[in-house]
C-alpha positions, -999 to +999 in steps of 0.1 A: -238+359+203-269+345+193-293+335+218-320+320+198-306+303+171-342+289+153-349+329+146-309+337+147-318+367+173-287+380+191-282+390+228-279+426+214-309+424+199-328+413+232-312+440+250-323+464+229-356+453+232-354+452+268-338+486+267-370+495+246-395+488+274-399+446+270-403+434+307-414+400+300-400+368+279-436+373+260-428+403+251-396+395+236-408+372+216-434+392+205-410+417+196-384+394+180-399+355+176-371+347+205-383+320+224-412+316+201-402+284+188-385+257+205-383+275+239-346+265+245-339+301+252-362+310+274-345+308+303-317+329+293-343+354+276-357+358+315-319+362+326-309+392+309-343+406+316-332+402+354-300+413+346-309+448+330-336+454+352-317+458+386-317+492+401-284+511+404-293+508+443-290+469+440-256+469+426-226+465+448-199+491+441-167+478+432-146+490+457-171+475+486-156+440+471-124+448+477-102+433+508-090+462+530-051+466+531-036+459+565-019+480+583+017+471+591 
């Protein structure tokens, strides 16, 4: 999916870039151009940094969502 469509830069190609060591929207853009023009995806940009910068201590296991049966 493209997530800055002036520069056509994808949401795999940020990821990369975060995945790379990028842990700001400036330096995506200085990686990519994302962002770097009309700054409509800025916002998102500073998402999916959010996103793929949590710990694995911050994320909520799966099963700790989950309603407990009842007993019958």
């Amino acid at each position: 999916m493209y997530v800055c469509s002036c520069f056509a830069v994808t949401d795999s190609e940020i990821e990369g870039i975060i995945d790379g060591g990028a842990a700001s929207v400036d330096a995506v853009t200085a990686a990519c151009r994302a962002g770097g023009d009309c700054g409509s995806c800025l916002g998102q940009i500073a998402d999916m940094i959010d996103d793929r910068s949590l710990a694995p201590s911050d994320l909520v296991p799966v099963h700790a969502l989950s309603r407990k049966s009842c007993a019958a």
